[in-house]
C-alpha positions, 0 to 999 in steps of 0.5 A: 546668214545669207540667201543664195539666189540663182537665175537660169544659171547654166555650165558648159564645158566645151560643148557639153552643157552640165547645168541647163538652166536652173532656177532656185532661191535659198532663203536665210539660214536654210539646210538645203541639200542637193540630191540626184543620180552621179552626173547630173550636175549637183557637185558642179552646181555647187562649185558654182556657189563657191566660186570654183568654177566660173558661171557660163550664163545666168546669175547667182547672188549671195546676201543681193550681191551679184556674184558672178566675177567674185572670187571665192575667197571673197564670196563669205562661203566655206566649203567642206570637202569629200576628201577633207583636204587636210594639210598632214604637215599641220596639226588640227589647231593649225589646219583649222586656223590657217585660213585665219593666218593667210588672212593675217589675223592676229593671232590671239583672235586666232586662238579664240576663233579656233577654240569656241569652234574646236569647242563646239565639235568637241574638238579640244582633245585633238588640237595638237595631233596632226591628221594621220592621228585622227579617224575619218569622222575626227578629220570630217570634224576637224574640216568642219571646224576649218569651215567654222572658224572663216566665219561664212555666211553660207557652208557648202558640203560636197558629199562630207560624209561618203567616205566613212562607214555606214554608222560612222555616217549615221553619226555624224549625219546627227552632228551636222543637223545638231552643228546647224541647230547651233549656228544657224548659217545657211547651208548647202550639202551635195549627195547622192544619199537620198537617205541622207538628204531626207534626215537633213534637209530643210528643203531637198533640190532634185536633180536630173540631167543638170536640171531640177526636177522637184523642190520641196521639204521631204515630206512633200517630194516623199508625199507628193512626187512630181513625176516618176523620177523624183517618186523612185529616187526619193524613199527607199526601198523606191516606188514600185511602178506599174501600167495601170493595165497590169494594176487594175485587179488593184484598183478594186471600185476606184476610177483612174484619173486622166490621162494616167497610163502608170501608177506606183505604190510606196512598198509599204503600202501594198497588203498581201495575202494568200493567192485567190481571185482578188488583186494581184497575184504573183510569187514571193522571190525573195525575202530579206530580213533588215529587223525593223520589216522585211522586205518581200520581193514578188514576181507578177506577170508582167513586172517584180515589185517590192512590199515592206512588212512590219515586225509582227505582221505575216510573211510568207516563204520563198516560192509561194503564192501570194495576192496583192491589194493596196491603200486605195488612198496611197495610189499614185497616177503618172501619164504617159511622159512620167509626170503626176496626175492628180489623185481623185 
């Protein structure tokens, strides 16, 4: 195992800045995940680690070593790919070996290394087909396997699992948290999934604009966001967002804390009831079923929220009048530029 430590690490291409700065430590046998919107620099931030793209300013070390003019080969990390980049020549027992030959190890350490990892995905079965013969999440498999047999001392992911089906990634979500349980090797996975970064990660690295924006475990960004940005990408269906002038039937004897002028509410945290004269009042637009609860989409005057119901509990048909209250304790207060202010 090995940390990874990054200091005002920064990324230009040209003139165009991509990482801006960034600040992060990724301790011993950690399951970090990178998440944030397409363009904000967490797939350039981790080509950095791997060495496949070279550092502009700042420094990054691996296990206390600086890293900066070491080439990726020698870096004790091993990347897994979106688009697997499987050799098609080559079976699986080969594909996951290769890395080993180049090396010039001799081939019976071979054999083994790539039998305890065939092993360890339930990979056996496949060894003498070549990747044509193989389903995406069998290929996904065997391109971890690749990974497994170099030995790293840190696995980097760059979205492994986007180019499967929803179940198939539902699936191999669980190998992969299972594969780390196992190995016990740091880890750091790209997405743009928040669902996935949240099922995942020991530790989840918002961001935004080649900057991090928060750093916590799921519970913490999901429970105590830091500003609006990190409160709407994380959790889904994300947080409704209102000015605290438009939710003040809302806040029934609560005061609002200073200088707050936005306040947001979790879906599933919003109550409704019949239209009367109390909290807010708005129409139901939509209703969509997804089995577990439904999705309830109202239209208030001055903004459309969204509110989750469980199984069980009444819903109420398109086009009718409804009033909304909410968990006076599950109110979030951000100022005027986005970021948290503390709840009283």
């Amino acid at each position: 195992m090995a940390s990874v430590k990054l200091r005002d690490l920064r990324k230009s291409f040209g003139s165009a800045e991509i990482i801006r700065g960034v600040d992060l430590t990724i301790e011993d046998g950690e399951f970090v995940v990178f998440v944030g919107p397409s363009g904000c620099g967490k797939s350039t931030l981790l080509r950095l680690i791997a060495g496949l793209e070279p550092i502009t300013k700042g420094e990054l070390s691996i296990d206390n070593r600086v890293m900066n003019d070491v080439p990726a080969s020698a870096r004790g990390v091993a990347m897994v790919f979106q688009s697997y980049a499987l050799y098609p020549h080559l079976t699986v027992r080969d594909n996951m070996g290769f890395g080993l030959k180049v090396r010039k190890v001799p081939r019976g350490e071979r054999e083994k290394a790539v039998g305890d990892a065939a092993a360890l995905l339930k990979l056996e079965a496949l060894l003498d087909r070549f990747p044509r013969q193989l389903s995406g999440g069998q290929r996904q498999r065997v391109a971890i396997g690749r990974a497994i047999v170099a030995n790293p001392s840190v696995f980097l992911f760059d979205e492994p699992l986007s180019n499967l089906d929803a179940e198939l990634r539902v699936h191999m979500r669980s190998e992969i948290a299972s594969l780390h349980q196992r190995v016990a090797t740091t880890m750091v996975y790209v997405t743009h999934d928040q669902v996935e970064a949240m099922t995942l990660a020991d530790k989840i690295v918002v961001l935004k604009d080649g900057m991090i924006e928060q750093v916590g475990t799921p519970r913490e960004l999901y429970e105590r966001p830091a500003n609006i940005f990190v409160a709407q990408f994380i959790g889904s269906p994300k947080m409704n967002i209102l000015s605290v002038d438009a939710a003040s039937a809302i806040f029934q004897e609560r005061a609002v804390p200073q200088p707050a002028t936005q306040c947001g509410f979790r879906p599933e945290h919003f109550r409704i009831g019949p239209a009367d004269h109390s909290g807010l009042q708005g129409t139901v637009l939509l209703a969509e079923y997804v089995g577990s609860e439904t999705l309830l989409h109202i239209e208030l005057d001055s903004h459309d929220v969204c509110l989750a119901l469980h199984r069980g509990e009444e819903s109420y048909p398109v086009r009718s009048r409804v009033s909304l209250s909410a968990d006076q304790e599950n109110i979030y207060f951000f100022d005027a530029e986005g970021k948290a202010v503390a709840r009283s």
